[in-house]
C-alpha positions in Angstrom: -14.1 -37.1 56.1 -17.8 -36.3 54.7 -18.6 -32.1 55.2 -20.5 -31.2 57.5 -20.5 -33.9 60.2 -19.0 -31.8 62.4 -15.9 -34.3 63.4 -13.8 -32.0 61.0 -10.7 -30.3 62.4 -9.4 -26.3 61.7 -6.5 -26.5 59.3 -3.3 -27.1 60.7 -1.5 -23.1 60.8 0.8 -22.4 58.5 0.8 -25.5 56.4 3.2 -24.4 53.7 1.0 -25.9 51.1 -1.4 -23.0 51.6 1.0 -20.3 50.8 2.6 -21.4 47.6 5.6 -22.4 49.5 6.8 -26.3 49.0 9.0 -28.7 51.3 11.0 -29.5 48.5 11.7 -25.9 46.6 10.6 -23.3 49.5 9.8 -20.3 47.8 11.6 -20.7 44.5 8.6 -21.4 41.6 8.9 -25.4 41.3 9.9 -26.4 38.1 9.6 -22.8 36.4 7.9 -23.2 32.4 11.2 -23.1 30.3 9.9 -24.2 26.8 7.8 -21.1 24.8 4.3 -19.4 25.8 1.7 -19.8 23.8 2.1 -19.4 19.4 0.6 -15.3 19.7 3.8 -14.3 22.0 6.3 -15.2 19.8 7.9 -11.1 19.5 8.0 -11.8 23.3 10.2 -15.0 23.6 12.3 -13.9 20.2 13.5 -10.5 22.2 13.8 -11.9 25.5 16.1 -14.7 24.5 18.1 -12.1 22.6 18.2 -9.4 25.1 21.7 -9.3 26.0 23.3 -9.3 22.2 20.2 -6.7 21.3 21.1 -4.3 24.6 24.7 -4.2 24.0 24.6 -3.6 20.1 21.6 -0.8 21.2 18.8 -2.3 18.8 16.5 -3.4 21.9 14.3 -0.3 22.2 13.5 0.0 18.2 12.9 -4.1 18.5 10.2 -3.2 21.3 8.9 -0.1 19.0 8.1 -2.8 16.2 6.6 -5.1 18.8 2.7 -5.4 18.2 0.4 -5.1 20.2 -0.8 -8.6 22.2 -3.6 -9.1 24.3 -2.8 -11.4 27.6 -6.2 -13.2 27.5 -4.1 -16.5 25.8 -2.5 -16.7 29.1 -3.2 -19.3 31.2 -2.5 -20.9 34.7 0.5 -19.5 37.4 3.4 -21.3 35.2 2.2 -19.0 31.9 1.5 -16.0 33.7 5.2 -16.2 35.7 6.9 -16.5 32.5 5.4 -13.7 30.9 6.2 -12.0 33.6 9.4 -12.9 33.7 9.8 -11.9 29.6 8.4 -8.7 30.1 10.1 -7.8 33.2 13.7 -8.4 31.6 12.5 -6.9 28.5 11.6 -3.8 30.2 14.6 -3.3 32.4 16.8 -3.6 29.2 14.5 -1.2 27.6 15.0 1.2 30.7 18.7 0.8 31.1 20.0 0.3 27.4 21.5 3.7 27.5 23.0 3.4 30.7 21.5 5.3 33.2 22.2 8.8 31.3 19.8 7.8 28.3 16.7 6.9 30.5 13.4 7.5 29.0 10.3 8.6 30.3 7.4 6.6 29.5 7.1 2.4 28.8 6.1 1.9 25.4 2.0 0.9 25.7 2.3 -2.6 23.5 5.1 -3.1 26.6 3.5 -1.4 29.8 0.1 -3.0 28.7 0.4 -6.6 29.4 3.1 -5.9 31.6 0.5 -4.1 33.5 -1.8 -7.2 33.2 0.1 -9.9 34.1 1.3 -8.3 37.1 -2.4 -7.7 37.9 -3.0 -11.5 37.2 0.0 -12.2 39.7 -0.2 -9.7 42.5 3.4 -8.4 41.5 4.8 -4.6 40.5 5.2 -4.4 36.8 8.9 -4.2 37.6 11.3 -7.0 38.0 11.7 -8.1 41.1 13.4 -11.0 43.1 10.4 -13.2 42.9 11.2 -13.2 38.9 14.8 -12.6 38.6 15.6 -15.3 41.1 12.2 -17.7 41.9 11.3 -18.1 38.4 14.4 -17.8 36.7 15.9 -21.3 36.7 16.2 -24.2 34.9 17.6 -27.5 34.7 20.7 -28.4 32.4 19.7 -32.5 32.7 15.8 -32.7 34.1 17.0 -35.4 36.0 20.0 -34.1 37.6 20.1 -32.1 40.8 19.2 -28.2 41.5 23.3 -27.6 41.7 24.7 -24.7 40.1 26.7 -27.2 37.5 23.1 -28.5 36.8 21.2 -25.1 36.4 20.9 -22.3 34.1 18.7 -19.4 33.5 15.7 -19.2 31.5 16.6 -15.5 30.7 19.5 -13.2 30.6 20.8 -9.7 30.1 24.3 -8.8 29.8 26.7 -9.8 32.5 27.7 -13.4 30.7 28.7 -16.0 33.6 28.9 -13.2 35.8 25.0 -12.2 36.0 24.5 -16.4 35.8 26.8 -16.7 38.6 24.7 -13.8 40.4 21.4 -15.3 40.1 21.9 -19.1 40.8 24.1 -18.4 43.7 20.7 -16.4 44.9 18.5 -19.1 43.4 21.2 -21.7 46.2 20.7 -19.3 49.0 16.6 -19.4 48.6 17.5 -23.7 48.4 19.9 -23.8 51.5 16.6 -21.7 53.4 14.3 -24.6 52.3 14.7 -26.6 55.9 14.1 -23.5 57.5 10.6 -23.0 56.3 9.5 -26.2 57.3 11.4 -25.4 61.1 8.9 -22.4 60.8 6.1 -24.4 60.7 6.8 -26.8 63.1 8.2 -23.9 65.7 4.7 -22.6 65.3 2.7 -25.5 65.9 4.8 -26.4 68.9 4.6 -23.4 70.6 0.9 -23.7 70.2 0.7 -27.0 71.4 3.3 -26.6 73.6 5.9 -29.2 72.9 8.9 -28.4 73.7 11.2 -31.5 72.4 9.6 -30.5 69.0 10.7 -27.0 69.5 14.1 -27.8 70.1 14.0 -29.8 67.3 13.0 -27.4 64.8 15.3 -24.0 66.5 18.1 -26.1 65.9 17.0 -27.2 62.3 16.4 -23.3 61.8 20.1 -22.4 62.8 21.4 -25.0 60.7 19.4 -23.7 57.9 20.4 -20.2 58.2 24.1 -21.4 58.7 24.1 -22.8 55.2 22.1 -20.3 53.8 25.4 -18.0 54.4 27.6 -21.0 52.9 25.5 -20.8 49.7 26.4 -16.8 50.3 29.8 -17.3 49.7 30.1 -19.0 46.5 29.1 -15.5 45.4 33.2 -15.3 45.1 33.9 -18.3 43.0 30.6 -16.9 40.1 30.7 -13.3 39.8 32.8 -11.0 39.0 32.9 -7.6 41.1 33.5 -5.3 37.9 31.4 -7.1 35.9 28.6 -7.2 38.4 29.2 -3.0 39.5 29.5 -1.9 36.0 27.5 -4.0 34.1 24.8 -5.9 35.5 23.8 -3.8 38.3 21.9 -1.1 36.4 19.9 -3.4 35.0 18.1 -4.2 38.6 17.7 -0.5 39.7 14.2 0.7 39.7 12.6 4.1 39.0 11.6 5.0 42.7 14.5 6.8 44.8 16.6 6.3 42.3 18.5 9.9 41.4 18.9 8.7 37.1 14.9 8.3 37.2 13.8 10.7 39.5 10.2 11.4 38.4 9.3 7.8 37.9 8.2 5.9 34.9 4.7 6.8 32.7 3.4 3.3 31.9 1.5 4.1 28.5 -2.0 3.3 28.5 -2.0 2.4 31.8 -1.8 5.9 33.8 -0.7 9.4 32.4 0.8 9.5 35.6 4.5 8.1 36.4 5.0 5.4 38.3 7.9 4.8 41.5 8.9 1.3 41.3 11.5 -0.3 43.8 14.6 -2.8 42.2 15.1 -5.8 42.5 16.4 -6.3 46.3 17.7 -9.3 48.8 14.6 -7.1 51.3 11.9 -8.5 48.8 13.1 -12.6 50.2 10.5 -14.0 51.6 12.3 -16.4 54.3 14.2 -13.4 56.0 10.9 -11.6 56.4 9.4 -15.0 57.9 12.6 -15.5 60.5 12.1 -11.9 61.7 8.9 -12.5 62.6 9.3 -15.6 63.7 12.3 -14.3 66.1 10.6 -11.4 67.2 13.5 -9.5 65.9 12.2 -5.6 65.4 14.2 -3.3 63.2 14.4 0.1 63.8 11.7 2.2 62.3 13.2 3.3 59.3 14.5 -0.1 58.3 11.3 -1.4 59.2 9.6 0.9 56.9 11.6 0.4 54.2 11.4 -3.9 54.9 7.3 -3.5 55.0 7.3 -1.6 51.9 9.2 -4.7 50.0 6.8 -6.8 51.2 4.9 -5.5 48.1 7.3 -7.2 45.6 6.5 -10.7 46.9 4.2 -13.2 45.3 0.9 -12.3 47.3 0.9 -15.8 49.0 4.3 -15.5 50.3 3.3 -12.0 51.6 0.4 -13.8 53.3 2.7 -16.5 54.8 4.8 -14.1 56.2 1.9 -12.3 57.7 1.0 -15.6 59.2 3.6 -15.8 61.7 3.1 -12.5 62.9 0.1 -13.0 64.0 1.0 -16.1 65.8 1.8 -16.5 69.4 5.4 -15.0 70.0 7.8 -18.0 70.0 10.1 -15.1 71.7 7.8 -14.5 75.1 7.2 -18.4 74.9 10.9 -19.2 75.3 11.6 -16.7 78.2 8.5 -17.8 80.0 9.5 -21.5 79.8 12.8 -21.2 82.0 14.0 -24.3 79.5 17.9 -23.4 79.3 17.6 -25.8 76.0 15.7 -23.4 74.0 17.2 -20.4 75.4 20.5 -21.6 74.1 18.8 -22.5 70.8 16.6 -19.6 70.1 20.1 -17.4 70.7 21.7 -20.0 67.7 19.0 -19.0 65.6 19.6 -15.5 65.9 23.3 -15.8 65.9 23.0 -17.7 62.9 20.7 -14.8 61.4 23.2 -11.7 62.6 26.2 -13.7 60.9 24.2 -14.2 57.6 23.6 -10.4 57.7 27.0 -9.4 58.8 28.3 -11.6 55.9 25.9 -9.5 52.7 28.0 -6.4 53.9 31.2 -8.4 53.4 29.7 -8.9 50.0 28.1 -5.2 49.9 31.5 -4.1 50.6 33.2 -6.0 48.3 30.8 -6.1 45.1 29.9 -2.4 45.5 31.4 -0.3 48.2 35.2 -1.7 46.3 33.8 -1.6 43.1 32.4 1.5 43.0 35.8 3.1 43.9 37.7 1.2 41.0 34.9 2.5 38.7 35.5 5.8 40.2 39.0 5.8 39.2 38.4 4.6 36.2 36.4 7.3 35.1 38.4 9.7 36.3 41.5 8.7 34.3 39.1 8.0 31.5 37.8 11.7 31.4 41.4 12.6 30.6 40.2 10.7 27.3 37.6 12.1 25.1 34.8 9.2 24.6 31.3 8.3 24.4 29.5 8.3 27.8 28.0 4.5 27.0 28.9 2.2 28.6 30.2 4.3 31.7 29.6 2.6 34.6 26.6 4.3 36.8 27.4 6.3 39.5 23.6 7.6 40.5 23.5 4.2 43.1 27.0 4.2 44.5 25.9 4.6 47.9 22.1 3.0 47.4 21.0 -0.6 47.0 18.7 -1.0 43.6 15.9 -1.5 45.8 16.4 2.2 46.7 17.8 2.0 50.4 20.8 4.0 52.0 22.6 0.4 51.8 25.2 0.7 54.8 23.0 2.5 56.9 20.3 0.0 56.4 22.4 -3.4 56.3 24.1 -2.5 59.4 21.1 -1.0 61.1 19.1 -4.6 60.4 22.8 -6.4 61.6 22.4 -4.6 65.0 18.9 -5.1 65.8 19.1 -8.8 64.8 21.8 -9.0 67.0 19.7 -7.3 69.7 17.1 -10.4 69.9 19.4 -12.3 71.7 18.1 -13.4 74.8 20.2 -12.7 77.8 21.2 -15.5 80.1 
């Protein structure tokens, strides 16, 4: 079709296409860039893909000190720029956390918080890690050809944690896959509300259920990967940020950048971008705390996906259309989709409860018996986020608060 001769139709909403979001990956960064960034960044890949051996052997933070300085202008295109962000991201959390969260330090190195600074600039991101790294980016195929299973993936960066923090991450990376169907129900739920087709609809509530049903089967292979010691007393310091966090309580100076410090969130399950989108989609409103604190981790998604989400709000309510159409069919089916949505979120406390909440009080014990013992306070498991998620949140108060009010979008008969 030529421009301008004025046969030429609106884009269709909400084509997925728009937002960085793909039928075939979702949300996760399609085929992330595994190999090396350009030849200048060298220090970069050589520390990153030594982090975990250089953070438990406590040589990562005089490695970054003799890190030059490198400019970010040889970075090009969304695949570099993730990457780096990626590098840096992991680089800096080790940096951060290396001493446990008694040995914090005040300000980011500048040859660190500079780029890092940049490339989250280029990217829309925090200069933090966040989920859209940790977990979008972070993956990689064992055999190119083989499929995105978690015998046939690995991670493009670690920190310590072993097949524990692997375990953690692909098992997210399988959740984000299993909520691929569901993105594309989003799409066509919105269009058919707006042309009002209803068989279409019912079509794409019930693919939405399904989708969230084995997003919380993906959940539970959480058991079979990671380990809940390993995850509470190793790995999960390395994901806390420096905003309402008690060990960092004035924030983080990013040298060069801003004499002032900086409050970043962790990386969080809040800062997913499908749960946002089947909120909105629902109609499902959280209380205003919860809903505060869910806005706010809106900031830690790639811009596009932020936009996406945004999207759907602003669409006709799917919610008001359902109860005004007296169709028992999508009654029933908008209440799966729900349902489906309050088990998923009933079933992260059960993992909460059993990778923290249980955790935390065997770590607990364990220090206590090992204060008996005199010992070096390395290597202590933390304490400062026993009753917080790392994305900073009261976590029970907030999981079960967003638990009940999903719950509460049920439609009545």
């Amino acid at each position: 079709m030529e421009p301008g001769d004025g046969s030429e139709e609106p884009p269709l909403p909400l084509a997925l296409v728009r937002f960085q979001l793909s039928e075939e990956y979702g949300s996760l960064l399609p085929e992330p860039l595994v190999g090396q960034l350009p030849a200048p960044y060298g220090p970069w890949m050589e520390i990153a893909h030594d982090l975990p051996q250089l953070i438990t052997s406590h040589q990562l933070r005089s490695r970054v000190h003799q890190m030059p300085q490198l400019s970010t202008r040889h970075l090009h295109g969304r695949e570099e720029l993730h990457l780096a962000h990626l590098v840096l991201g992991f680089i800096t959390m080790g940096y951060l956390w290396q001493e446990g969260e008694e040995g914090t330090v005040k300000v980011l190195p500048r040859n660190l918080a500079v780029p890092f600074w940049e490339v989250s600039q280029a990217l829309g991101l925090p200069p933090i890690l966040s989920h859209a790294d940790f977990v979008l980016a972070n993956w990689k195929r064992k055999n190119p050809n083989g499929p995105l299973e978690i015998d046939n993936l690995d991670t493009i960066i670690a920190l310590p944690g072993g097949e524990s923090l692997r375990g953690f991450i692909l098992v997210t990376l399988l959740v984000e896959k299993a909520a691929v169907p569901g993105f594309k129900a989003i799409v066509e739920a919105v269009r058919a509300v707006l042309q009002l087709d209803e068989e279409t609809l019912h079509r794409a509530l019930q693919e939405l259920a399904e989708a969230i049903r084995d997003m919380s089967k993906a959940l539970k292979r959480m058991h079979d990967h990671v380990d809940p010691a390993v995850f509470y007393t190793v790995i999960r310091i390395f994901l806390s940020g420096w905003k309402d966090n008690p060990a960092m309580p004035d924030g983080l100076i990013y040298e060069g950048v801003s004499d002032e410090p900086m409050e970043y969130s962790g990386g969080s399950a809040a800062q997913s971008t499908v749960l946002h989108a089947f909120d909105e989609l629902l109609g499902i409103r959280h209380s205003e705390e919860s809903a505060a604190f869910l806005h706010r981790m809106r900031d830690y998604m790639p811009p596009a996906h932020r936009a996406f989400v945004e999207e759907i709000h602003r669409a006709p309510s799917l919610r008001q259309h359902v109860l005004s159409s007296g169709d028992t069919r999508l009654h029933v089916a908008f209440n799966q989709c729900v349902s489906a949505l309050a088990d998923f979120r009933s079933y992260h406390i059960t993992i909460v409860t059993k990778y923290i909440t249980i955790a935390a009080a065997k770590a607990k014990a364990g220090r206590a018996e090992q204060g008996t013992k005199s010992g070096s306070s390395i290597g202590k498991p933390p304490s400062a986020l026993e009753a917080k998620g790392t994305g900073g949140s009261h976590i029970f108060s907030f999981l079960k608060s967003i638990r009940d009010t999903t719950r509460e979008g049920l439609i009545s008969a």
